[in-house]
C-alpha positions in Angstrom: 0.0 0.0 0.0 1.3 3.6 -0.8 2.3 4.8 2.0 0.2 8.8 2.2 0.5 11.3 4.3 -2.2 11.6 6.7 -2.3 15.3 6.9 -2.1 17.4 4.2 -1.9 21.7 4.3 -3.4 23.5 1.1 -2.4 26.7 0.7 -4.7 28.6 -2.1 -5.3 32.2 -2.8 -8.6 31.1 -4.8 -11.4 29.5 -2.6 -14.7 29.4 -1.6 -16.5 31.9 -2.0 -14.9 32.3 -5.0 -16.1 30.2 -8.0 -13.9 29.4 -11.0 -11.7 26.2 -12.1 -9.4 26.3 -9.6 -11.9 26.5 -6.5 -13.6 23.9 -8.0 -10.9 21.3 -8.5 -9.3 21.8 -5.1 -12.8 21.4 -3.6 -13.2 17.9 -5.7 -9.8 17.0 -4.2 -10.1 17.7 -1.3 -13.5 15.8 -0.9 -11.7 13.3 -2.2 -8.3 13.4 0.0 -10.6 13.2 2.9 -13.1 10.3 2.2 -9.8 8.4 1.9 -9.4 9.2 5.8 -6.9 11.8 4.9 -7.0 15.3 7.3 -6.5 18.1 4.8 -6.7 21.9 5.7 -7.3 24.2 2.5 -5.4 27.9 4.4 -7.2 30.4 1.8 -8.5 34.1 2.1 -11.9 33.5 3.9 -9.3 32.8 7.0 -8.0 36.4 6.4 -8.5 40.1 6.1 -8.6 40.9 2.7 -8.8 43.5 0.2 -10.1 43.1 -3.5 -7.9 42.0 -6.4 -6.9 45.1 -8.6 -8.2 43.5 -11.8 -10.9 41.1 -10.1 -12.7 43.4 -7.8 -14.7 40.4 -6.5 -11.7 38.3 -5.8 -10.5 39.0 -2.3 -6.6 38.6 -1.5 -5.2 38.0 1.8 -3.8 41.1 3.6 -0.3 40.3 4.8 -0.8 36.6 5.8 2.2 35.8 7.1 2.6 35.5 11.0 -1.1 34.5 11.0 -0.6 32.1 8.1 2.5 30.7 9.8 1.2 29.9 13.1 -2.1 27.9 11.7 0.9 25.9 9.6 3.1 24.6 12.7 0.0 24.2 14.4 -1.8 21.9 12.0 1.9 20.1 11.6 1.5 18.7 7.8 3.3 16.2 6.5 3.0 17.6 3.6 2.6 20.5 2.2 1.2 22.1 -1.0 0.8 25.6 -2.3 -1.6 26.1 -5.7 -1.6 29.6 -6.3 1.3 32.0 -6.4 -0.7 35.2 -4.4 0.2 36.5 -1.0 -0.8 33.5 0.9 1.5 31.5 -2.2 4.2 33.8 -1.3 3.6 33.7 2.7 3.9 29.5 2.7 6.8 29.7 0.1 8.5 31.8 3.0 7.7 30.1 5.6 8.5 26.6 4.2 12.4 27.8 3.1 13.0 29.5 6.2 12.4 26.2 7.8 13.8 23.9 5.0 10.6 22.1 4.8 9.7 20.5 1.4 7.0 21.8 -0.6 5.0 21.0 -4.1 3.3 23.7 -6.2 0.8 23.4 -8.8 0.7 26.0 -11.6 -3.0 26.7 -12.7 -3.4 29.8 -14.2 -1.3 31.7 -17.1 -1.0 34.4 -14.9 2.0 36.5 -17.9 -0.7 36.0 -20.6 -3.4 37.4 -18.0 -1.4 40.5 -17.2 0.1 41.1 -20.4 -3.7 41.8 -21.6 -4.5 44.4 -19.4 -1.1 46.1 -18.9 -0.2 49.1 -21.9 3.4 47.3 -22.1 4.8 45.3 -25.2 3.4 41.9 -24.6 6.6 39.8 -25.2 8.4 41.8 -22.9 5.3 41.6 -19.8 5.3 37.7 -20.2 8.9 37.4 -20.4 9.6 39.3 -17.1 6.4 37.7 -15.7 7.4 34.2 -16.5 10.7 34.9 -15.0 8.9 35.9 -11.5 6.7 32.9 -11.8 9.4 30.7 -12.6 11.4 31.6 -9.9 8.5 31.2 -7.3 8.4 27.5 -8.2 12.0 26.4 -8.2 11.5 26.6 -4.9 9.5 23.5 -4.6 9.9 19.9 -5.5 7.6 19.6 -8.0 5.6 21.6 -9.9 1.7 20.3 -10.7 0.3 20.7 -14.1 -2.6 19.4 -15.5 -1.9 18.5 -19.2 1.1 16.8 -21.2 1.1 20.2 -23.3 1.5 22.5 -20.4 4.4 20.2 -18.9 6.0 20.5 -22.8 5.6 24.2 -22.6 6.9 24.9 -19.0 9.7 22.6 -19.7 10.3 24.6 -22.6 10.4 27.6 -20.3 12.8 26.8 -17.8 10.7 24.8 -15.2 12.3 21.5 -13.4 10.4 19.1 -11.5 7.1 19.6 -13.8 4.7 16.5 -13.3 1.4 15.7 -14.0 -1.9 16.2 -11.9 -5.0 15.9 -14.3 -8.5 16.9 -13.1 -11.8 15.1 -13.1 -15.5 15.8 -13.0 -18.3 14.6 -11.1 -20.3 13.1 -13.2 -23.1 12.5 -10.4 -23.4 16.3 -10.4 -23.0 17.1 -14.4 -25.4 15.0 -16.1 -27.7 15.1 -19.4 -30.7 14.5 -17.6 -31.4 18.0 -16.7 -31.6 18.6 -20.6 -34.4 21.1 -21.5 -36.0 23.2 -24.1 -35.0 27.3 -23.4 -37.7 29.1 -23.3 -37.0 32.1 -26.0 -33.7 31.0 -27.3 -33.7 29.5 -30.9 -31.9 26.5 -31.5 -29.6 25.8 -32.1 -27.9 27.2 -28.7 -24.2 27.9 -28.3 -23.5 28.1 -24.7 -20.3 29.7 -23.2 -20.3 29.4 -19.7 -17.4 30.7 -17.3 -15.9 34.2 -16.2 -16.1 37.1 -18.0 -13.0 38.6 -18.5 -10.6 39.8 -21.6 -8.3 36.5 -21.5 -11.3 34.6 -22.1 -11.2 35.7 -25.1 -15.3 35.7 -25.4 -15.9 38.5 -28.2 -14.5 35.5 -30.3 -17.8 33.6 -29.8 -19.9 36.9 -29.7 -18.9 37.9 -32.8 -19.5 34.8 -35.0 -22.2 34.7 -36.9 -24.0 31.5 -35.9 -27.8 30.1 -36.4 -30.2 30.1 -33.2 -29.1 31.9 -30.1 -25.9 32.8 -27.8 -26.3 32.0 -24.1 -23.7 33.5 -21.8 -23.5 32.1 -18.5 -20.8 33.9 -15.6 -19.6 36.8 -14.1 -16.8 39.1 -14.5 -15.5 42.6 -15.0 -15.8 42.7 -18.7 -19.6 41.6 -18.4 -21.6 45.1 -18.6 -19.5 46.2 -21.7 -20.4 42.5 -23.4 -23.9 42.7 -22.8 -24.0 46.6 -24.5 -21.9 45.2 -27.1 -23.9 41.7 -28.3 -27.7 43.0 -27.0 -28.5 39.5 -29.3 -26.6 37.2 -26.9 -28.5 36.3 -23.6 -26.6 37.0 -20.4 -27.6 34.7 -17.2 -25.0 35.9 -14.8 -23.9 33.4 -12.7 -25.6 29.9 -12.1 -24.5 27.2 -9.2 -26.1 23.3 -9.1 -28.5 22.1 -10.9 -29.0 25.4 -12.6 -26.1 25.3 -14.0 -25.9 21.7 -14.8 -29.5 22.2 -17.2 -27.3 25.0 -18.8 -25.0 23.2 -19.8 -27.3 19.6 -20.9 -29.9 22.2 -23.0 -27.3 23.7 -24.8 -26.5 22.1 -28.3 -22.9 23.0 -28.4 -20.6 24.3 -26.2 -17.8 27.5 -27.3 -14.8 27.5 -25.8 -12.9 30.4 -27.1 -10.2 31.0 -24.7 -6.3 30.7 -25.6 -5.0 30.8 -22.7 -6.6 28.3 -20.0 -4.2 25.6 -18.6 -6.7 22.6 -18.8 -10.4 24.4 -19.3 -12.4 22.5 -16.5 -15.8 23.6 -18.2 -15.2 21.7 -21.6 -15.6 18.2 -19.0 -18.7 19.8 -17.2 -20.0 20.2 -21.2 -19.4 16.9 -22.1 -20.4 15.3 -18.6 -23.8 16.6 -19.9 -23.6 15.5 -23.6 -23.2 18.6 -25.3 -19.8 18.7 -27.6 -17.1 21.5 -27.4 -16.4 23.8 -30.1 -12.6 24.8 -29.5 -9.3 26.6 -30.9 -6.6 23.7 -31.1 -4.7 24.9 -28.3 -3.7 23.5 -25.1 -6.5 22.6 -23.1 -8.7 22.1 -25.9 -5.9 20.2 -27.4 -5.7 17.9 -24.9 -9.1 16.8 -24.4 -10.8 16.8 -27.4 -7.9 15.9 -29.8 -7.4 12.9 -27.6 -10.9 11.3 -27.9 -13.0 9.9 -30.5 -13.7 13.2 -32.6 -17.5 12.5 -32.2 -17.5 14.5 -29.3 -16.4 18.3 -30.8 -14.1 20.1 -32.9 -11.3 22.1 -32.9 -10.7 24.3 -35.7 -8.5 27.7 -36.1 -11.8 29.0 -37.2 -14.5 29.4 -34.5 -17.7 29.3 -36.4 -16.2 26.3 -38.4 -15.7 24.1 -35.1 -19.3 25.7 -33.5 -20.8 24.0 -37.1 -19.2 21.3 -37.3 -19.9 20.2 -33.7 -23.9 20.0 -33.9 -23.1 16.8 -35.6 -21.7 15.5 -32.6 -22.4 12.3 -30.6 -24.2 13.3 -27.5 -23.5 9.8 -25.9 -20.4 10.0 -27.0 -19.5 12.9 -25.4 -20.9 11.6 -22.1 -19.3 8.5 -22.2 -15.7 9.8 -22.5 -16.4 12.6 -19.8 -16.7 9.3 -17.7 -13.2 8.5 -18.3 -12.0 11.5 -15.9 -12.7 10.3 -12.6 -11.8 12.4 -9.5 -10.5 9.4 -7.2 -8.0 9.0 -10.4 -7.1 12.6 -10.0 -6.2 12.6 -6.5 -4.5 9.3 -6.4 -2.3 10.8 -9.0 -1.8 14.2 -6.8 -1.0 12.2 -4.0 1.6 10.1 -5.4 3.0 13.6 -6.5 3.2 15.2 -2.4 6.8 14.8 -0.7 7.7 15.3 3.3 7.5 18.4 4.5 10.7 17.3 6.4 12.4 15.9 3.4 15.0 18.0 1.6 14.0 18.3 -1.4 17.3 17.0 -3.4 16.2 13.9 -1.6 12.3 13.6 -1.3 11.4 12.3 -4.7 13.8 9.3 -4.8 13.1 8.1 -1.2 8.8 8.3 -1.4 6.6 9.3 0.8 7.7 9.3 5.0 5.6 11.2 7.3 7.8 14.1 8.7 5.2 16.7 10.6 6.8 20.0 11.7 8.2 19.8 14.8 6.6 21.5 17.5 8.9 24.2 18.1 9.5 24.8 14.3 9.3 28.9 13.7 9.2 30.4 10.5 
């Protein structure tokens, strides 16, 4: 039996109440972590005082974490410990854990250089290369480095990163189902549904824009989403939807756009599919990785938009259902655990020796 640690500290700057990819698949995991009899602790900003993110007003980032963030770590004694996000509480543990020499793994979920390159009035190559640098930097720290797909290992590889591994996600396909599938009372079909936040690295004006049969439906929140809804008064705006709301979303629509270039994995195209409808998506990571590794009865990718929207009404409904039922979330976290190291392993050593409980000692100060 693979010997797990039995206590396991999360550190994330994006949880509950937030609601994006990231929330969610740390909430899957650690729901799963702890039906496994497995204590974890997710430290995120709902333990803090906080103060809204300057691009995501509704985002809410710890205000200066640290000895309060440090504390609640020697006194929960992990043996081991991960940080997902690479915000103030990121930075906090990442200070704490070297001061101590504890062993840490990271995960690297959002394309954070792309993000700010969009909204800053800097040449973009120059913003991403100085960005990347930073981010880069803040994960050499750790042992390894989670990522979700074999194209974002390739391309953080490419860019300098050691120790990348693989952590895929999952869905739960109890909660994302087809059953829920509807008529929409006063959309046309057929309906192309995005559904996500609403923000300028989504990329949504590409969907907006295209000139598609039957009706738009927009379902999320975000800063960009007052100047969408003045700009495409055709496409219907639900603003955000939770449970089985959103799950009927997504099992009434008839095809599914995902127009972003820049997610890491794209958590949404598996809710889509969970629910039969196909995915309409650039061929680039994310999309690249799903779809183009399935039968291609359940979407298409295309470098034009409205060409992969088109072609994927023809999809296979059960198709895409069945293979959403290929990303289980006990796979998932089996595969993150396996990818946790001792906290009091050094980390030249931790990989190669496996997994041996090593809590903080009591006395431990950051």
């Amino acid at each position: 039996m693979t010997d797990w640690p039995q206590r396991v500290a999360i550190i994330s700057d994006a949880w509950h109440p937030q609601v994006n990819g990231v929330v969610r698949s740390l909430g899957q995991l650690v729901g799963e972590l702890r039906a496994r009899g497995i204590e974890v602790e997710v430290f995120g900003p709902d333990r803090f005082r906080t103060l809204p993110c300057p691009f995501y007003p509704e985002i809410r980032l710890a205000l200066m974490p640290g000895q309060r963030l440090h504390k609640m770590l020697r006194d929960f004694k992990p043996d081991a410990l991960h940080i997902a996000t690479e915000g103030p509480l990121g930075l906090s543990a990442r200070r704490f854990a070297r001061a101590g020499g504890y062993a840490f793994t990271t995960s690297f979920h959002t394309r954070f250089p792309e993000y700010i390159a969009a909204r800053l009035p800097f040449p973009r190559a120059w913003t991403e290369w100085i960005a990347y640098r930073w981010i880069r930097s803040f994960h050499a720290a750790g042992s390894a480095v989670m990522a979700a797909t074999p194209s974002l290992i390739k391309e953080l590889s490419g860019r300098g990163f050691a120790n990348v591994c693989h952590w895929t996600r999952g869905v739960d396909t109890a909660r994302f189902t087809p059953d829920l599938r509807q008529e929409t009372e006063g959309l046309a079909r057929p309906v192309f549904l995005y559904a996500g936040r609403l923000a300028v690295e989504k990329n949504i004006e590409a969907f907006l824009g295209l000139d598609l049969p039957g009706s738009k439906l927009v379902v999320g929140d975000g800063p960009d989403r007052a100047s969408l809804e003045k700009r495409f008064p055709d496409a219907r705006f639900t603003g955000m939807l939770k449970g089985a709301d959103l799950t009927r979303a997504y099992a009434s629509a008839d095809v599914f756009v995902f127009p972003s270039k820049t997610d890491t994995f794209g958590l949404v195209m598996l809710e889509a599919l969970a629910c039969g409808t196909p995915v309409a998506a650039y061929p680039v990571m994310g999309p690249r990785d799903i779809i183009t590794a399935a039968d291609p009865g359940i979407g298409r990718l295309d470098e034009d938009l409205r060409v992969a929207a088109l072609a994927a009404l023809s999809a296979d409904r059960s198709a895409c259902r069945r293979f959403a039922e290929r990303f289980s979330w006990s796979a998932a976290s089996t595969m993150f655990l396996n990818n946790l190291v001792p906290v009091a392993s050094r980390k030249s050593a931790a990989k190669s020796k496996g997994f041996k409980a090593g809590r903080l000692p009591q006395g431990a100060r950051a």
